[in-house]
Every structure is written in structure tokens, then in C-alpha cells.
Backbone as JSON Lines, residues from 0, in Angstrom:
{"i":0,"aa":"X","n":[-17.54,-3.35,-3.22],"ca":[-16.28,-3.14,-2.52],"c":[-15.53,-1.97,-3.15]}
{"i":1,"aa":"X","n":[-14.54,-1.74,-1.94],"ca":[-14.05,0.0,-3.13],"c":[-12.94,-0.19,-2.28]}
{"i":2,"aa":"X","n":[-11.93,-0.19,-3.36],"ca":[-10.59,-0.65,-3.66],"c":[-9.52,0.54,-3.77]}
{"i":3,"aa":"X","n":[-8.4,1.46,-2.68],"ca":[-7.62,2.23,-2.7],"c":[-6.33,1.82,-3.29]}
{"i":4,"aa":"X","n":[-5.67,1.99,-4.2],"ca":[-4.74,1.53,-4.7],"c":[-3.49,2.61,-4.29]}
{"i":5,"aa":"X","n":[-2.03,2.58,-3.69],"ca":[-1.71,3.82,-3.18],"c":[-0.49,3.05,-4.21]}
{"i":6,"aa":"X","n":[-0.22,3.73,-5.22],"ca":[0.7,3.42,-6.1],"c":[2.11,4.09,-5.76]}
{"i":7,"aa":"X","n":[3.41,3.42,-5.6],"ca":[4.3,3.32,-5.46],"c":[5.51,3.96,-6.09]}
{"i":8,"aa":"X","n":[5.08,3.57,-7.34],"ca":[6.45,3.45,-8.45],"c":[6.09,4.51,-8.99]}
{"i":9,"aa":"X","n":[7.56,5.82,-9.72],"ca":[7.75,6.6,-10.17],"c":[7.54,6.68,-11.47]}
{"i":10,"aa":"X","n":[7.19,5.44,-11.9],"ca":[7.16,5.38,-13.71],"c":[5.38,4.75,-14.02]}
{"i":11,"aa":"X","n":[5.11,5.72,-14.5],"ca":[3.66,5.27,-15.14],"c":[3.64,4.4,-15.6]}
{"i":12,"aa":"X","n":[4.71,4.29,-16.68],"ca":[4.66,2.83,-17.73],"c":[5.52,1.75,-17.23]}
{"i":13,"aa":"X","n":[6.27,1.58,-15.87],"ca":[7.3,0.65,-15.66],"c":[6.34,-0.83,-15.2]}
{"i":14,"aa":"X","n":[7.62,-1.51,-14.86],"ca":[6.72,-2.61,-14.03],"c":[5.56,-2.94,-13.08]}
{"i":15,"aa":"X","n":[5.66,-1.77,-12.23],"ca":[3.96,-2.53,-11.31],"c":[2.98,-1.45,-11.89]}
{"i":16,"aa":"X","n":[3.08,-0.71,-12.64],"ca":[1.73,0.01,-13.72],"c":[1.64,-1.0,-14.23]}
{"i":17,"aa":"X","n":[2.54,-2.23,-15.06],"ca":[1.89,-3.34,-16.13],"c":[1.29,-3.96,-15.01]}
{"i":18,"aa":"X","n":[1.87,-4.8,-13.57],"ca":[1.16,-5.81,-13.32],"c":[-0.02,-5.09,-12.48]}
{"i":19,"aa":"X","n":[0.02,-3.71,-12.0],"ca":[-1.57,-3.69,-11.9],"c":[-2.68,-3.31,-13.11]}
{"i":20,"aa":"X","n":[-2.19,-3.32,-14.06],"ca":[-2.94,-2.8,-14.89],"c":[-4.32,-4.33,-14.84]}
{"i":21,"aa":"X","n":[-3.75,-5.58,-15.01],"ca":[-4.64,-6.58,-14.96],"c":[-5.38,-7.21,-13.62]}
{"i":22,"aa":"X","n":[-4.54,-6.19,-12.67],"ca":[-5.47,-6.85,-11.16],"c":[-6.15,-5.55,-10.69]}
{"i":23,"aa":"X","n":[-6.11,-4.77,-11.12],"ca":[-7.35,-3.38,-11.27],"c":[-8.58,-4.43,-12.28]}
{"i":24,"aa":"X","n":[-8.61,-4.49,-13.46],"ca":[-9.1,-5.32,-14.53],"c":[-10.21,-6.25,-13.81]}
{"i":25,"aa":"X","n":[-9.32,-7.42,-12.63],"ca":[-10.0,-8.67,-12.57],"c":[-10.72,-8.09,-11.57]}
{"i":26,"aa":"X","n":[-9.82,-7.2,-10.26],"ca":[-11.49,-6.4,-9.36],"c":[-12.54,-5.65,-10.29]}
{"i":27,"aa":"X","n":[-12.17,-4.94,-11.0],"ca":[-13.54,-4.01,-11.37],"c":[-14.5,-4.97,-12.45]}
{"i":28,"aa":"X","n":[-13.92,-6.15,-12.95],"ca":[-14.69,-7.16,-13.6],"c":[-16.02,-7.35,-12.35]}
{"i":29,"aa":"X","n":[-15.23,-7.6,-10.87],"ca":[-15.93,-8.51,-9.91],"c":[-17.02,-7.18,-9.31]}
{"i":30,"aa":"X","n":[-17.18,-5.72,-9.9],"ca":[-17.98,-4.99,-9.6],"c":[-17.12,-4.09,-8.41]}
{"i":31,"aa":"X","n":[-15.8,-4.18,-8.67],"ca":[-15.32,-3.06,-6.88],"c":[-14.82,-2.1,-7.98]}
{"i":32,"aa":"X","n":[-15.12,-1.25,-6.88],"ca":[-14.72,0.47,-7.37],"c":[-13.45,0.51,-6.92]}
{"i":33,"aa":"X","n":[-12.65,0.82,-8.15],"ca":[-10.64,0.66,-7.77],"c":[-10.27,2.37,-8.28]}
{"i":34,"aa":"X","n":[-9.77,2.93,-7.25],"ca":[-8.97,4.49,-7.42],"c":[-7.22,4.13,-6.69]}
{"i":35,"aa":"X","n":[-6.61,4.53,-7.79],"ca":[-5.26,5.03,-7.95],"c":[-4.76,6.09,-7.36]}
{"i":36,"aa":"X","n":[-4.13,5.97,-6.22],"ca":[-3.17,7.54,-5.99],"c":[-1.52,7.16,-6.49]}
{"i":37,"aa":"X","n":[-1.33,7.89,-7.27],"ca":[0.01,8.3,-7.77],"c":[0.94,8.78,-6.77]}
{"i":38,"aa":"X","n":[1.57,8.54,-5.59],"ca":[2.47,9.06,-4.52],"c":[3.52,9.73,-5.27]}
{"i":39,"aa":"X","n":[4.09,9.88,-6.13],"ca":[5.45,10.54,-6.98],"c":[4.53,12.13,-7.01]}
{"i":40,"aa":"X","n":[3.34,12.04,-7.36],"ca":[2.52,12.71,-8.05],"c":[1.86,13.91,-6.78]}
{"i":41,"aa":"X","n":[2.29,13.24,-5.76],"ca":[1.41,13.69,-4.1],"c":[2.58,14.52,-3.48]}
{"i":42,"aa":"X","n":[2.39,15.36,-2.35],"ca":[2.95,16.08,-1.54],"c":[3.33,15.3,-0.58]}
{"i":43,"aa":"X","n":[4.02,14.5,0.01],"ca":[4.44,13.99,1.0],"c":[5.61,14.12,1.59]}
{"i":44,"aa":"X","n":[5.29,15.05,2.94],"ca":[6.14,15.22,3.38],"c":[6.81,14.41,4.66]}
{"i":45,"aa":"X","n":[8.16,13.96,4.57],"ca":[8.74,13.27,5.76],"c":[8.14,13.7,7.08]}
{"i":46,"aa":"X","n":[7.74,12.41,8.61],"ca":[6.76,12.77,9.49],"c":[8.14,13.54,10.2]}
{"i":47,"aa":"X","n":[7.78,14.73,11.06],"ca":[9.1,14.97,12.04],"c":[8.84,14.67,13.99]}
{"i":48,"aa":"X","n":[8.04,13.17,14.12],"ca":[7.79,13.05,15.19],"c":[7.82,14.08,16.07]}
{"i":49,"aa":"X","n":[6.8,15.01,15.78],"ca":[6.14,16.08,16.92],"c":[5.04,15.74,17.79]}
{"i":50,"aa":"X","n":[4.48,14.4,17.74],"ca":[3.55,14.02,17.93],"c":[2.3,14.82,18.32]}
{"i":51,"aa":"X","n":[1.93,15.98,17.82],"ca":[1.12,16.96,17.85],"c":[-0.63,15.95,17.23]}
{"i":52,"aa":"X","n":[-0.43,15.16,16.05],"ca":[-1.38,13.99,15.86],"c":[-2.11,12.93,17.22]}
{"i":53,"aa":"X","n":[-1.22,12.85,18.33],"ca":[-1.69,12.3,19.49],"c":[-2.5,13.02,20.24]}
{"i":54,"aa":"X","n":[-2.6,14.11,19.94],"ca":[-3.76,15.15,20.33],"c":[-5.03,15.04,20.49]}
{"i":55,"aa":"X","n":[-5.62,14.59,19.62],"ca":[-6.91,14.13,19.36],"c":[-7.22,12.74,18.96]}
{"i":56,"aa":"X","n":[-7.83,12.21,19.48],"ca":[-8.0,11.07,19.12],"c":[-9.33,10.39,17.98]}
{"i":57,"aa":"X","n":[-9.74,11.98,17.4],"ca":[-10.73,11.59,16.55],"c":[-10.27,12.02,14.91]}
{"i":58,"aa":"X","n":[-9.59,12.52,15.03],"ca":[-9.19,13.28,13.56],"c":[-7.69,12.6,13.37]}
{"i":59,"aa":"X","n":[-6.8,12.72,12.15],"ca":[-5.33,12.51,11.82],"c":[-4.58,13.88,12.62]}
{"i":60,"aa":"X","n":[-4.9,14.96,12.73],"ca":[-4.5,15.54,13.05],"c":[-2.71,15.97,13.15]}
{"i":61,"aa":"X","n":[-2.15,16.3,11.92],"ca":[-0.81,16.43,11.49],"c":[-0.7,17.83,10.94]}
{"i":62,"aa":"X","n":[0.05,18.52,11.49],"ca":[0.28,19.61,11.73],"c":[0.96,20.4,10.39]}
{"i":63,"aa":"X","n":[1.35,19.43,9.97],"ca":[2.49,19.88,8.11],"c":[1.12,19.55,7.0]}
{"i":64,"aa":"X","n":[1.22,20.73,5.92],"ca":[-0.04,20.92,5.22],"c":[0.93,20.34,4.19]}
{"i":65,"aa":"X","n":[0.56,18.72,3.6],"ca":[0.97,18.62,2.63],"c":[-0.43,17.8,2.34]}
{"i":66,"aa":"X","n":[-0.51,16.45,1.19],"ca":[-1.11,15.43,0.69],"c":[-1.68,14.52,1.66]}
{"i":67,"aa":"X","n":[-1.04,14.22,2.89],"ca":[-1.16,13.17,3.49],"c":[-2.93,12.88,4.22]}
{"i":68,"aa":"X","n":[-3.35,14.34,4.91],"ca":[-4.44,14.12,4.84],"c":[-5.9,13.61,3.85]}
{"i":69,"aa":"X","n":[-5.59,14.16,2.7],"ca":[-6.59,13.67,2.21],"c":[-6.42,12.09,1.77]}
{"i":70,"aa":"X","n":[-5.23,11.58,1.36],"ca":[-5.01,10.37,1.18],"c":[-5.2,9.21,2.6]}
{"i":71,"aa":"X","n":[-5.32,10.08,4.02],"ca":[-5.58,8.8,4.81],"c":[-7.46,9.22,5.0]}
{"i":72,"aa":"X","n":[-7.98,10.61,4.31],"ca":[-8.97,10.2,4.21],"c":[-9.94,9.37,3.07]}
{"i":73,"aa":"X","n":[-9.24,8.9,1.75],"ca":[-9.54,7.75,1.35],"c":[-9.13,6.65,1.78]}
{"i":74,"aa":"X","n":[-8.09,6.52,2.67],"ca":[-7.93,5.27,3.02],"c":[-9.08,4.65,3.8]}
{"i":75,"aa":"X","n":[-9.79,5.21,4.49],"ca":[-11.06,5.69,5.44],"c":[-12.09,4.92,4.9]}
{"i":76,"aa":"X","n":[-11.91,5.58,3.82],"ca":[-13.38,5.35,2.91],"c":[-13.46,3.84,2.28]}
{"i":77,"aa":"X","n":[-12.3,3.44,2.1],"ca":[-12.42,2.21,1.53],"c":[-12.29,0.87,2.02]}
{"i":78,"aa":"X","n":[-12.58,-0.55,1.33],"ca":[-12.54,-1.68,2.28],"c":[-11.41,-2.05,1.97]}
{"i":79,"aa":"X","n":[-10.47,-1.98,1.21],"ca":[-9.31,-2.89,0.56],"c":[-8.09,-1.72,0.38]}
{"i":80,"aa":"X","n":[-7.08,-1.56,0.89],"ca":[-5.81,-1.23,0.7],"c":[-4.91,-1.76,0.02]}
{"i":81,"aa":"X","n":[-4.8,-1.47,-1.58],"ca":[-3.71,-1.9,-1.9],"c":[-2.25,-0.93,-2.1]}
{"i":82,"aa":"X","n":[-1.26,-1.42,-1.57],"ca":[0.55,-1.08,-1.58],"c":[0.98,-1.8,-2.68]}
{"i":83,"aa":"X","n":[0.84,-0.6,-3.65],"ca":[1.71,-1.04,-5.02],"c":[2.7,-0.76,-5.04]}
{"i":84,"aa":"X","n":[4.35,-1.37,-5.02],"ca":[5.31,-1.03,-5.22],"c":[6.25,-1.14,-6.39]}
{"i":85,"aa":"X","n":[7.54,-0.82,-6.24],"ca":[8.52,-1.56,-7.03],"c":[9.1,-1.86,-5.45]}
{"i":86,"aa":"X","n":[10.11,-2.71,-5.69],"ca":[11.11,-3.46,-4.64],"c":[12.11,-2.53,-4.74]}
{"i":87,"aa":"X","n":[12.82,-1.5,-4.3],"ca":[14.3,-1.09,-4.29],"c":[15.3,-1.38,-3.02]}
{"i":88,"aa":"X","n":[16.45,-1.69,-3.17],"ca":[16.99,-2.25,-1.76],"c":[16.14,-2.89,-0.72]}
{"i":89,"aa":"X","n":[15.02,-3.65,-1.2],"ca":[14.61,-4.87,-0.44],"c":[13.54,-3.74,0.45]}
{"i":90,"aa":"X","n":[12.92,-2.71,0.14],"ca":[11.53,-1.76,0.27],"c":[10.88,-1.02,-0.27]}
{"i":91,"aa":"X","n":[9.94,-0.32,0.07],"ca":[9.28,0.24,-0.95],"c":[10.09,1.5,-0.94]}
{"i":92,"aa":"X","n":[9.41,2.22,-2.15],"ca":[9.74,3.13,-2.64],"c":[10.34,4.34,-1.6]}
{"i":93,"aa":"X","n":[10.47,5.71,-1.66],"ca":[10.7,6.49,-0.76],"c":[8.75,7.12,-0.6]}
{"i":94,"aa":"X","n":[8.66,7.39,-1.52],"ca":[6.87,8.08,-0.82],"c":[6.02,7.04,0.31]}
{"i":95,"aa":"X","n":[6.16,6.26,-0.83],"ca":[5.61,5.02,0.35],"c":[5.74,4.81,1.48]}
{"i":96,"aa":"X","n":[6.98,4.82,1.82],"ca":[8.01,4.77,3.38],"c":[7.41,6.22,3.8]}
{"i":97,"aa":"X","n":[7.69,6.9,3.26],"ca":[7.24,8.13,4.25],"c":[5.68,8.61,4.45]}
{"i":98,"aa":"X","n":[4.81,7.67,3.52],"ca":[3.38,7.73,3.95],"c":[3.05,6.87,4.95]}
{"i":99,"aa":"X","n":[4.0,5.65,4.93],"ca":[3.29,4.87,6.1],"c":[3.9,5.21,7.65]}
{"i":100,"aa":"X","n":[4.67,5.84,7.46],"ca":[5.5,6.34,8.56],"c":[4.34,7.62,9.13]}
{"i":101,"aa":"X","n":[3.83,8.09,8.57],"ca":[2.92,9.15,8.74],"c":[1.76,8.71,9.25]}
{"i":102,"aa":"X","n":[1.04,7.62,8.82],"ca":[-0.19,6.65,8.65],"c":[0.27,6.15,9.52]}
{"i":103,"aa":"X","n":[0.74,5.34,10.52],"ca":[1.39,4.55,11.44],"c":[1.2,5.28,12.38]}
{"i":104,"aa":"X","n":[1.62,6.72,12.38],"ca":[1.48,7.62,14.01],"c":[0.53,8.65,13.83]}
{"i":105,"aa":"X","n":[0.34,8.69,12.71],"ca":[-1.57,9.69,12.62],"c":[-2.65,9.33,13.01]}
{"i":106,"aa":"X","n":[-2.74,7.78,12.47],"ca":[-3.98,7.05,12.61],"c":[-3.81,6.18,14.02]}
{"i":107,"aa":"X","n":[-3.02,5.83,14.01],"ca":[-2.58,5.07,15.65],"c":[-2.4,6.23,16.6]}
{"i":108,"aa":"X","n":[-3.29,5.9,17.59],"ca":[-2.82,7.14,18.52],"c":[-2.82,5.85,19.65]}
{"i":109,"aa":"X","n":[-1.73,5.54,19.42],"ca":[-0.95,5.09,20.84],"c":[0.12,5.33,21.22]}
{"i":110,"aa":"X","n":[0.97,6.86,21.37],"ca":[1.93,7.25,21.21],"c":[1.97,8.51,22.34]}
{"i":111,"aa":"X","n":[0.74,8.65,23.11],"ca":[0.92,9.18,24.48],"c":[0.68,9.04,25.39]}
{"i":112,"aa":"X","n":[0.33,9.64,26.59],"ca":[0.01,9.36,27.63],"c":[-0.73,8.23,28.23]}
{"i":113,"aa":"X","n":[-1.52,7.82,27.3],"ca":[-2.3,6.94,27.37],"c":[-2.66,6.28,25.78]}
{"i":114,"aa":"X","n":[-3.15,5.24,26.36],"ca":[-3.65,4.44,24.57],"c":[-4.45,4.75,23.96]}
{"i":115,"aa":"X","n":[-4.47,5.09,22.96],"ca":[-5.68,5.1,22.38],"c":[-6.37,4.72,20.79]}
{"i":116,"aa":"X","n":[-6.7,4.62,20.15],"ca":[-7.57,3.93,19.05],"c":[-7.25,3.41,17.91]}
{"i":117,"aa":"X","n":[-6.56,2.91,16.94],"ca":[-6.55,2.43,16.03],"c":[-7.43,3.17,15.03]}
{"i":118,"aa":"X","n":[-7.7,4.2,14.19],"ca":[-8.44,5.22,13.73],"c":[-9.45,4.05,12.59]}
{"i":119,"aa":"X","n":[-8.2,3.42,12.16],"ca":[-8.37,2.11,10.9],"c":[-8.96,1.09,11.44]}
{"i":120,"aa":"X","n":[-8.9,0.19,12.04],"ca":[-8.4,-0.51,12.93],"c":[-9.96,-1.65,11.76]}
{"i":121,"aa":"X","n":[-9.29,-2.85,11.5],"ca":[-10.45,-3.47,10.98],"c":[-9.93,-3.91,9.34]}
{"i":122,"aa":"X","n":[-9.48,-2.6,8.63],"ca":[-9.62,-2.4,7.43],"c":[-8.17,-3.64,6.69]}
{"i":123,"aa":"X","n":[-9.22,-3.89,5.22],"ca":[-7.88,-4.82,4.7],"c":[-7.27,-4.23,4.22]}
{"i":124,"aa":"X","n":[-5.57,-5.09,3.87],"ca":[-4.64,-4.42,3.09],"c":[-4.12,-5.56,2.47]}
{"i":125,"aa":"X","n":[-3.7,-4.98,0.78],"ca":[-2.66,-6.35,0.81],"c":[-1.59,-5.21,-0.03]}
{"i":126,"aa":"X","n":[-0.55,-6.32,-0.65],"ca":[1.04,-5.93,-1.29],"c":[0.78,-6.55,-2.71]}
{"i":127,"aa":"X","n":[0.92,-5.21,-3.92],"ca":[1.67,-5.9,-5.27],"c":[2.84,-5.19,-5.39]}
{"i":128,"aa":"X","n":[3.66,-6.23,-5.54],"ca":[4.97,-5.94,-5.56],"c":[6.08,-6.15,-7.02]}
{"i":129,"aa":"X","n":[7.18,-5.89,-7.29],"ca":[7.22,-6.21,-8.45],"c":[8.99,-6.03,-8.04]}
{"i":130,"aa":"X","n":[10.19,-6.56,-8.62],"ca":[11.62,-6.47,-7.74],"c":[12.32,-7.47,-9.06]}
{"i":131,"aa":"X","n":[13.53,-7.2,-9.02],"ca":[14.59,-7.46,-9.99],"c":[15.33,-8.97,-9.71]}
{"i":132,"aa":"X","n":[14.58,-9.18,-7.98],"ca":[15.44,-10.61,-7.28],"c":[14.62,-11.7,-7.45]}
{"i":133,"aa":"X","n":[14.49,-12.74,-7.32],"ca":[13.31,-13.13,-6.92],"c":[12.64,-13.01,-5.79]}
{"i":134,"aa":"X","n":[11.3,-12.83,-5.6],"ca":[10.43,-12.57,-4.81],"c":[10.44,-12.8,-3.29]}
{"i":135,"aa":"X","n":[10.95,-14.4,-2.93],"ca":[11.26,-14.48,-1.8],"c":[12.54,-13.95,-1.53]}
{"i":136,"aa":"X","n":[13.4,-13.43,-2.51],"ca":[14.86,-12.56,-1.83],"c":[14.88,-11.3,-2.09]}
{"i":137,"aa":"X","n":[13.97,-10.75,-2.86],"ca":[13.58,-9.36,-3.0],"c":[12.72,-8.64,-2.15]}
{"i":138,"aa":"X","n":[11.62,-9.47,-2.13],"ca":[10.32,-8.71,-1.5],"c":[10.15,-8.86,-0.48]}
{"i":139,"aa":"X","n":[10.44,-10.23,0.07],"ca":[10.48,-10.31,1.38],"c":[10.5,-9.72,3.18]}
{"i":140,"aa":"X","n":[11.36,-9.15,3.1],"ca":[11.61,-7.88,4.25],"c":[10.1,-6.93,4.14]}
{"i":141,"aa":"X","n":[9.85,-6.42,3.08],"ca":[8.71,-5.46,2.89],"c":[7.71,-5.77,3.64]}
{"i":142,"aa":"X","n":[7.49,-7.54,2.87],"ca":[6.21,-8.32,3.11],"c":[6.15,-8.75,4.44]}
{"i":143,"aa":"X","n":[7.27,-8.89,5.38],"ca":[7.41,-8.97,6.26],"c":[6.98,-8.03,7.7]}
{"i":144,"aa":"X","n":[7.91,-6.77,7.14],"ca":[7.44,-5.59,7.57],"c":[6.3,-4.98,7.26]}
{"i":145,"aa":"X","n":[5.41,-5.39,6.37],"ca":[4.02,-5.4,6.28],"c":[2.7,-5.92,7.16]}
{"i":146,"aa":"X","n":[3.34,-7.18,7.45],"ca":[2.83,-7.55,8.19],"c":[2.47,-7.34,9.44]}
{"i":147,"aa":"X","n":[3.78,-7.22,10.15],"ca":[3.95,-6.35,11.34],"c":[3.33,-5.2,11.81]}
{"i":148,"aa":"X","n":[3.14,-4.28,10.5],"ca":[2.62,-2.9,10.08],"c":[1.12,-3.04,10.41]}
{"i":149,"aa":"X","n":[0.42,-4.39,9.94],"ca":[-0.76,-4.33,10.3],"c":[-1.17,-5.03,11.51]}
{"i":150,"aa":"X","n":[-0.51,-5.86,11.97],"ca":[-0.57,-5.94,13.49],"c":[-0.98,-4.75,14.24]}
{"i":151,"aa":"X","n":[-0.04,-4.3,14.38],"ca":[0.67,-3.08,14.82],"c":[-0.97,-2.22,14.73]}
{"i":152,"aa":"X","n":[-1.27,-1.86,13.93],"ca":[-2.27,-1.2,13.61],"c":[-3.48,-1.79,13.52]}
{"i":153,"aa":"X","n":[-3.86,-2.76,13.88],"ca":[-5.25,-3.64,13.83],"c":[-5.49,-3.88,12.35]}
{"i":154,"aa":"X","n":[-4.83,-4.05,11.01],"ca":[-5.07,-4.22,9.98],"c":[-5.47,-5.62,9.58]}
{"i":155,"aa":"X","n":[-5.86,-5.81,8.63],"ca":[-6.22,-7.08,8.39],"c":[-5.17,-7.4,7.07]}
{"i":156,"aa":"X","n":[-4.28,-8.62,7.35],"ca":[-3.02,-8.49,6.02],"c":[-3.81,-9.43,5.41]}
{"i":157,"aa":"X","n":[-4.24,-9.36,4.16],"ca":[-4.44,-10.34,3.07],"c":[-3.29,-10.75,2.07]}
{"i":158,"aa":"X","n":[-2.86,-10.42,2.47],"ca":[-1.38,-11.62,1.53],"c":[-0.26,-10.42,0.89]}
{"i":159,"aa":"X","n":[0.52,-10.86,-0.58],"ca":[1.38,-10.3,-1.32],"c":[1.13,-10.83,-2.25]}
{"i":160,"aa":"X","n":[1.4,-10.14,-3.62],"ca":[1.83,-10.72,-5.07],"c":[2.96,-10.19,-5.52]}
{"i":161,"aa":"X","n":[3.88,-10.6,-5.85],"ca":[5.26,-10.5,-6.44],"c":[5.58,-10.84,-7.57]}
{"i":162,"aa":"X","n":[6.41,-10.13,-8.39],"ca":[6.67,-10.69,-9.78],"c":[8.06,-10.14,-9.95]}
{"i":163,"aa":"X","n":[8.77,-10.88,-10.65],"ca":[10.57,-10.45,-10.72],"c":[10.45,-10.76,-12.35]}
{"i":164,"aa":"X","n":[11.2,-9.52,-12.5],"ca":[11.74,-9.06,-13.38],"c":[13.06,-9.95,-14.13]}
{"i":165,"aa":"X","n":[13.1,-10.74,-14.91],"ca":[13.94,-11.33,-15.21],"c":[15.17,-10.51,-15.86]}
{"i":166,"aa":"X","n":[15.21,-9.19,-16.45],"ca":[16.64,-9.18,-17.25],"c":[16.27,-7.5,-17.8]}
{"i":167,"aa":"X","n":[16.55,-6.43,-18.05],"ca":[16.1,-5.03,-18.36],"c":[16.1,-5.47,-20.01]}
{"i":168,"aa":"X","n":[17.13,-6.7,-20.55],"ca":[16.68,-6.86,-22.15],"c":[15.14,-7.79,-22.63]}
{"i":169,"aa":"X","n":[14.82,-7.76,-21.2],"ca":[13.33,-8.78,-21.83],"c":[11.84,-8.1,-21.56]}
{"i":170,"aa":"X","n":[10.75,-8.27,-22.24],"ca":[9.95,-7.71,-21.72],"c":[9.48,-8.82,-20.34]}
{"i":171,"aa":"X","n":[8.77,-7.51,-19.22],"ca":[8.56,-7.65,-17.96],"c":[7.01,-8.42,-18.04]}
{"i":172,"aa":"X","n":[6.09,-8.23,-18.72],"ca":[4.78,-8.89,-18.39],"c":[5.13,-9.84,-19.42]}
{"i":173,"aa":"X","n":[3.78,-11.01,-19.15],"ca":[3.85,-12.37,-19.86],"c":[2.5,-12.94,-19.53]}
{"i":174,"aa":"X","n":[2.17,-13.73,-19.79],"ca":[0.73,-14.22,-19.89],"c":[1.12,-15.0,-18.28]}
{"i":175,"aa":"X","n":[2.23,-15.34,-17.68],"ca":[2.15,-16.27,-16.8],"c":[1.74,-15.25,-15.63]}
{"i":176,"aa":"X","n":[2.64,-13.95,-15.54],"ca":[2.36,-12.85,-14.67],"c":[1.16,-12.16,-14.49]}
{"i":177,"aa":"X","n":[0.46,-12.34,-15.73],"ca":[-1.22,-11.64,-15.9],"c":[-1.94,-12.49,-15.31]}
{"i":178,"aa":"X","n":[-1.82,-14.07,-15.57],"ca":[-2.65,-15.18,-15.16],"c":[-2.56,-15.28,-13.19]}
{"i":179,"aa":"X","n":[-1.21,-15.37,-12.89],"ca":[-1.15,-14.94,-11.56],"c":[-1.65,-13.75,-10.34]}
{"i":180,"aa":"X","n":[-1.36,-12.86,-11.26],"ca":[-1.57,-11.7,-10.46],"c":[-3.3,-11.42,-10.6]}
{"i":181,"aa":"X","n":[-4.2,-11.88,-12.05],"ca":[-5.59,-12.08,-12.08],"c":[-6.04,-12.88,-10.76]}
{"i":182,"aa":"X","n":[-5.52,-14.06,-10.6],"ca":[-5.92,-15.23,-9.41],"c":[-5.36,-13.97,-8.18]}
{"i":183,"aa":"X","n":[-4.82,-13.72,-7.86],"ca":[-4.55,-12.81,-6.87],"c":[-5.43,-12.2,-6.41]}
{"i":184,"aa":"X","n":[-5.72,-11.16,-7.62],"ca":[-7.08,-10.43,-6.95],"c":[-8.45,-10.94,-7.22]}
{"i":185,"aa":"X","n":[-8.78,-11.68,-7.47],"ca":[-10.06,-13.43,-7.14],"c":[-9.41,-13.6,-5.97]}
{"i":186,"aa":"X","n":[-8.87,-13.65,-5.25],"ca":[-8.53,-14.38,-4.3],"c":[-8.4,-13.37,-3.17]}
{"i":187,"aa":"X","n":[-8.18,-12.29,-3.08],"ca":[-8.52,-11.11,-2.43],"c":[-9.91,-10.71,-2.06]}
{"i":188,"aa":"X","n":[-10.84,-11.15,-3.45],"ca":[-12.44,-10.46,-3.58],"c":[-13.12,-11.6,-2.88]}
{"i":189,"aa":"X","n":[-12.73,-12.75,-2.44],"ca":[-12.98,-13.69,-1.98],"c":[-13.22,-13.41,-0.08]}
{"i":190,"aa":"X","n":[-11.89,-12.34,0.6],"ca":[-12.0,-12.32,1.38],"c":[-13.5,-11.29,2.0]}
{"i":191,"aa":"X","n":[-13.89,-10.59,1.34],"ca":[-15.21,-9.63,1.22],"c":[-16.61,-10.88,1.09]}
């Protein structure tokens, strides 16, 4: 299995770098090939609905030369999508938002004249998430709107993992958060 990780958060060393650091770990234990894109790190530029991408219905076809292409051509390549975030105001990050906003009307070409294909259409995805609230009052909306997201797009949603941050004076990982978020992705490699 080969595992896209589209990383979220602006801080290498912050919170969802610790909690994926151990659910990268428990997939590549189980033999899947796991790659990291750094989005802080990527060119992504906001989509400006030109719908010039509805053009073709075999390629992404997006007209602004930034990052975005080559990143929905690993998305392509792989069986498992993971959306690593942090939680800010109850969504993801800003790259994030503006990759899937891109990914949503690149790869979906149902946005003219006629319908047409789901480019993805099949592929899994799931959510690690990581937020200051607790999980069901933090993450929620995302996970929600995630869902939808893969509707929407013929995706296949395999779940969320969430972890809240108790206090900026405590440390953020703990054996309970490693032990969880390990069962997470066992429980992901399960769906393959």
C-alpha cells in the first residue's frame, strides 16, 4: 500500500509532526510506503474559479503554474490519503483549504456543460487531526466537511483521529496519544 500524507501544519516540530510521527511508524511497520508533502513548504496558489480545468476531462488541467499539479499527481498514485492537520478556528490550515478547493474542481469535472468524471473517484482518505478543544468541539466541522468532500468526489472516507492538546504548559504527546493514534492506523491498514 502507498500512503500520501499531505501535511498541514506550519511547524515541523509542533503537534501533528508528533502525532504523525507514530502513525507513519505503525503503517510502514505493516510494509506501506508513506511520503510526506509539507504544504507550508509547496506553492499553492488560491483556485480563481476560471474553470479552464473543466476543459478536459482527462488531465487536472489548471491554468496557474504553481505546486498543485504535481501534488494531485501523487495523490493519483497512491491508495490512502492522509489530511494531516492542526485544527485552527474549527479547519484546516490555510494551504490545505486552498489545496482542496483546487482538488475539488480539478479533479471533479462536474462543473460544465455536462458531467463528467471523478478523476479520483474510488481512492481512500482519512483525517489526523490535532486542536486545542476537544475533538468533538474542535475538529468536528472539518471532519464533517470531510466527509461531504468525499461524497462529493466519489472518495472513500475512512474515519478521523484527533488529539487535543491539553494546556501550551504541558507536553502534547503521551503514551495514551501514541497508543491511539498506533490503533488508528491498524485500523486503516485493515481497510486494504
Amino acid at each position: 500500500m502507498k500512503a500520501l500524507v499531505l501535511m498541514g501544519s506550519p511547524r515541523k516540530n509542533g503537534n501533528t509532526a508528533a502525532l504523525l510521527a507514530p502513525f507513519c511508524e505503525e503503517l510502514g511497520k505493516a510494509g506501506a510506503e508513506v511520503e510526506t508533502v509539507w504544504l507550508y513548504d509547496r506553492d499553492i496558489r488560491p483556485c480563481v474559479a476560471c474553470r479552464t480545468c473543466q476543459k478536459d476531462w482527462t488531465v487536472f488541467g489548471c491554468v496557474q503554474q504553481d505546486d498543485v499539479q504535481a501534488i494531485f499527481s501523487q495523490a493519483l498514485s497512491c491508495d490512502l490519503l492522509i489530511l494531516a492537520t492542526p485544527i485552527y478556528s474549527w479547519y484546516c490550515t490555510p494551504p490545505m483549504k486552498a489545496l482542496l478547493d483546487w482538488l475539488v474542481y480539478g479533479v471533479n469535472k462536474y462543473y460544465g456543460a455536462e458531467k463528467g468524471p471523478s478523476l479520483w473517484e474510488g481512492k481512500s482518505l482519512a483525517l489526523l487531526q490535532t486542536c486545542g478543544y476537544p475533538p468533538e468541539k474542535g475538529c468536528d466541522l472539518f471532519a464533517e466537511g470531510m466527509r461531504r468532500y468525499c461524497r462529493h468526489s466519489a472518495l472513500r472516507y475512512l474515519g478521523s483521529h484527533a488529539e487535543h492538546h491539553l494546556g501550551y504548559d504541558l507536553p502534547f504527546m503521551d503514551s495514551g496519544k501514541e497508543k491511539r493514534t498506533q490503533a488508528f492506523a491498524r485500523e486503516l491498514l485493515t481497510a486494504f
